[in-house]
C-alpha positions in Angstrom: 78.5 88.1 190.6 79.9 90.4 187.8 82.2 90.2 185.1 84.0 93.6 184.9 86.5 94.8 182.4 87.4 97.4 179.5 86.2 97.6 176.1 88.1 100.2 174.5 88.2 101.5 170.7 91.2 102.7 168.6 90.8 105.2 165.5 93.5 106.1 163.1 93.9 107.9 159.8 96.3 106.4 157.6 99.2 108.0 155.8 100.3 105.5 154.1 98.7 102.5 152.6 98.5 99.7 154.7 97.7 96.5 154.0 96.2 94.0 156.3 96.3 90.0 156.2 93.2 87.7 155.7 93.4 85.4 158.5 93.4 87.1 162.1 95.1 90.7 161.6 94.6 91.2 165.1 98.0 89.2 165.2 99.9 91.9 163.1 98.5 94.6 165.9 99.2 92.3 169.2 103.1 92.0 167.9 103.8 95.6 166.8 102.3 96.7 169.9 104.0 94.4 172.3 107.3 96.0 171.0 106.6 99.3 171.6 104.5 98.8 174.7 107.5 97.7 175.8 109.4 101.1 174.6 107.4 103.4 176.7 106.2 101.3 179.8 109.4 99.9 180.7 112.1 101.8 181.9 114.0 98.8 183.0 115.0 97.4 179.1 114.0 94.7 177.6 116.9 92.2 179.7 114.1 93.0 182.5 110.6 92.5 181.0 109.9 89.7 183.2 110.5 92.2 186.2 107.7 92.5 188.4 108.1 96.0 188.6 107.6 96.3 185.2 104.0 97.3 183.3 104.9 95.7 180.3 106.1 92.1 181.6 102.7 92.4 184.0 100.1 93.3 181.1 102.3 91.4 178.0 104.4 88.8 179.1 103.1 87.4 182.3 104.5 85.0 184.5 103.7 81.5 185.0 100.6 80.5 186.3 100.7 78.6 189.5 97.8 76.9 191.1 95.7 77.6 188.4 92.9 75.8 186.4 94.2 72.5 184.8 96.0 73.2 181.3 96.8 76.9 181.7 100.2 77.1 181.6 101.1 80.9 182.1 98.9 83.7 182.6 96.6 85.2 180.1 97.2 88.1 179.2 94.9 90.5 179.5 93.5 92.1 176.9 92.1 90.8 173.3 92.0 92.5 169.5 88.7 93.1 168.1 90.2 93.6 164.3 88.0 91.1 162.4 87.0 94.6 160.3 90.2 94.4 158.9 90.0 91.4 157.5 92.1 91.2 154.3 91.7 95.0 153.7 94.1 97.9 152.1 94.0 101.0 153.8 94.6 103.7 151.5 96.6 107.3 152.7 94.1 109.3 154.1 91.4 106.5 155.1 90.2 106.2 158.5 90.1 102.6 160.2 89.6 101.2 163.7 89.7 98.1 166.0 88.5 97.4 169.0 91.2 96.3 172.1 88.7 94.1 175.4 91.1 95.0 178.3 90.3 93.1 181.7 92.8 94.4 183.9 90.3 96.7 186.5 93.4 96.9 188.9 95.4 100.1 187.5 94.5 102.1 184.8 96.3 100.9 181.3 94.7 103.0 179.2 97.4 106.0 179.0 100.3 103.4 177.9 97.8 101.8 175.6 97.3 104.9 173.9 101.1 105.9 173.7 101.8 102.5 172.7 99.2 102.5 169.5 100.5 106.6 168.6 104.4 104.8 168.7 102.8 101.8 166.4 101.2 103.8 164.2 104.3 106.2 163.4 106.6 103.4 162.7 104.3 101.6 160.6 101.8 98.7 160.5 101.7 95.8 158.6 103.8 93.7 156.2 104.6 96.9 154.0 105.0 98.7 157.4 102.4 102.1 156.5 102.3 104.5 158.9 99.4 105.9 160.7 98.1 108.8 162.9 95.8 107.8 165.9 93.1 109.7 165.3 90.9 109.4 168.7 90.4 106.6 171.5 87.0 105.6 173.5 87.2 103.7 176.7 83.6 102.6 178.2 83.6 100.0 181.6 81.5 96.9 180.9 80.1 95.1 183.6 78.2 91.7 182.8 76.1 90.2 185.4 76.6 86.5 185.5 73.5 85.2 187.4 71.4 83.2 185.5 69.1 84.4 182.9 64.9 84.7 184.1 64.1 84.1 180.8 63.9 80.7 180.1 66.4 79.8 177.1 66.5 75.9 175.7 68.2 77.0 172.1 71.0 78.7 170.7 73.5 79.2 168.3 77.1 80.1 169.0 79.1 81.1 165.9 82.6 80.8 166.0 84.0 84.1 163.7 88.0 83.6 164.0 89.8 80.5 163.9 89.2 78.7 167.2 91.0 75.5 169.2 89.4 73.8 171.9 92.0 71.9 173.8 91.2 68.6 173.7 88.1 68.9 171.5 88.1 68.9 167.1 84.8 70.4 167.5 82.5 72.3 170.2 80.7 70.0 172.3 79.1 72.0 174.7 80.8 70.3 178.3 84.1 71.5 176.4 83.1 74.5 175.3 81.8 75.7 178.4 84.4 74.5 180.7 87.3 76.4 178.7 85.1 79.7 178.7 84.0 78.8 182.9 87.8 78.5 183.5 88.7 81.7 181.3 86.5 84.0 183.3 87.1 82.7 186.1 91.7 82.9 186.0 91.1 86.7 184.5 88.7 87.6 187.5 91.7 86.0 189.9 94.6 87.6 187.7 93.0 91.1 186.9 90.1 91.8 188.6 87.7 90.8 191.8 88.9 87.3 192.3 88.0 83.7 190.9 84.6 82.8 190.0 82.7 81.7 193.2 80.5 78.7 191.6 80.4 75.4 191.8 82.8 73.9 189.1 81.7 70.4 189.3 78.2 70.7 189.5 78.2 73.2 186.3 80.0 70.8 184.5 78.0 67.9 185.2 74.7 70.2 184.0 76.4 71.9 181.4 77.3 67.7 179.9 73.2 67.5 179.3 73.3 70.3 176.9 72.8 68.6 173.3 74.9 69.8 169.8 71.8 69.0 167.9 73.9 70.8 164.6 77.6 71.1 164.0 78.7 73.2 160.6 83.0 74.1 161.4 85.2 74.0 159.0 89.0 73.5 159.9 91.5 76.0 158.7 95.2 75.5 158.5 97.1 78.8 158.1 100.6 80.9 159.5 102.0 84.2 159.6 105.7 85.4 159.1 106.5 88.0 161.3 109.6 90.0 160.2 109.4 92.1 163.2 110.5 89.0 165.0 111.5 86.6 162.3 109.0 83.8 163.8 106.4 82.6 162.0 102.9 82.2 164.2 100.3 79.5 163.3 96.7 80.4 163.2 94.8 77.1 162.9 91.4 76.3 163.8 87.8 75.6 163.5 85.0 78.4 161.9 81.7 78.4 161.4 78.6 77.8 164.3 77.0 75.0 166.4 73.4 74.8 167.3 72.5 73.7 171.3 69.5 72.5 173.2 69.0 72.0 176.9 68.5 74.3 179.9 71.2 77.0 179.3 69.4 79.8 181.5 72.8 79.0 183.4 75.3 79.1 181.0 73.8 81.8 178.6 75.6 84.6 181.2 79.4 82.8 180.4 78.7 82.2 176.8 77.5 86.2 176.6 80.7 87.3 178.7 83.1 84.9 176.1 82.1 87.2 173.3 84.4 89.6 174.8 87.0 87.5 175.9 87.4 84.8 173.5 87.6 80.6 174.2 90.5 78.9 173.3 94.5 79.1 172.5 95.4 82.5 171.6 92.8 84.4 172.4 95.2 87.6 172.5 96.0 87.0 168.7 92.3 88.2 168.0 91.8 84.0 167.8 88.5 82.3 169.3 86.2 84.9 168.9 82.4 84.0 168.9 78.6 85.2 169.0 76.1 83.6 170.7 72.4 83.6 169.4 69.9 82.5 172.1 66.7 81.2 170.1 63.5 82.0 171.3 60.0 80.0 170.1 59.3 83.1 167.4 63.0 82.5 166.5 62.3 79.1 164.8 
């Protein structure tokens, strides 16, 4: 069983300067490119973006989820920002930058409207002092991840949790939380976008993956917004940082927590939020 999806890379060359915020600028990118990924991917106007005709209310605004896991509300989207580069940096005229965009719809090919979408963005401007841009070149590679368990046998590891990250139902990572948002994650973008939901055994996973031991716990909670004058909305970007240490038998679960370093735990994944890296820790590791 396979996890298959897109991981795609956008370069630009600025023109302007362009000035990035500190906390998640992946957000800044998600909501100047849902506007204009709505300007060239559907005809219909924006009074019809939830059409289900339309490529832009299909890839940006989905519709409700129905039947789905517990707690999902409406569809994840899907794609994710990879823009932690970015990170409270000015871009000065005539400096390249780049971020990269995980896309796991496998159904149609996105990648054309992506690109328009980004070469729109970029000439009207990015960021709060809205500096403009020139896309520069784009990469798009498949990525398949095989989601058997691992042969190596793997009873440590560190996941490190690099962009502000909420568990629902959880202040901090315990592991049978952790895992089950990631397991369910997988398992709705296989069933939305790609070869279908995750053919496993959800209740027996869980019941393993609740002996896995947090021996260490170092998160710090962040409280922070941004104003979006695009829209005139302001977004909250809250959550924990920082990395948890776990022991157990996670030959299992190593596969899901390599996959969710591509697509992200947690509430707002799109946004560039719940990002993580996973460290397995073998004996000459310690």
């Amino acid at each position: 069983m396979t996890f298959n999806f897109h991981a795609c890379r956008f370069s630009f060359l600025a023109r302007d300067s362009i000035r990035f915020p500190a906390v998640v600028p992946a957000n800044v990118l998600r909501g100047g490119f849902g506007l204009m990924l709505r300007r060239v991917a559907c005809s219909c106007g924006a009074s019809a973006s939830h059409g289900a005709d339309c490529t832009y209310a299909r890839f940006f605004e989905p519709e409700a989820l129905t039947g789905g896991p517990s707690g999902l509300r409406d569809h994840p989207r899907p794609f994710v920002f990879r823009a932690r580069s970015l990170d409270g940096r000015t871009i000065a005229a005539g400096e390249p930058f780049e971020f990269g965009m995980n896309v796991f719809e496998t159904r149609y090919q996105v990648h054309p409207l992506l690109e328009k979408a980004f070469v729109e963005l970029a000439a009207e401007g990015l960021g709060p002092t809205r500096g403009r841009a020139e896309l520069a070149g784009t990469d798009q590679r498949p990525v398949s991840l095989d989601l058997t368990p691992s042969t190596e046998s793997i009873d440590r590891a560190i996941v490190s949790f690099l962009t502000p990250t909420e568990l629902k139902g959880a202040g901090n990572p315990e592991f049978a939380v952790l895992f089950a948002r990631i397991r369910d994650r997988i398992s709705t973008l296989r069933a939305l976008y790609g070869a279908g939901p995750l053919d496993i055994d959800f209740q027996s996973m869980a019941a393993r993956a609740a002996q896995i031991t947090m021996v260490r716990c170092h998160i710090a909670d962040g409280v922070a917004s941004r104003y979006s004058s695009r829209t005139g909305q302001r977004h909250q970007l809250n959550g924990f940082t920082g990395e948890a240490e776990y022991t157990g038998p996670l030959d299992e679960f190593l596969p899901y927590l390599s996959a969710a370093q591509w697509t992200g735990v947690g509430r707002q994944t799109g946004w560039g939020k719940g990002e993580l890296s996973v460290r397995p820790l073998r004996p000459q590791d310690r």
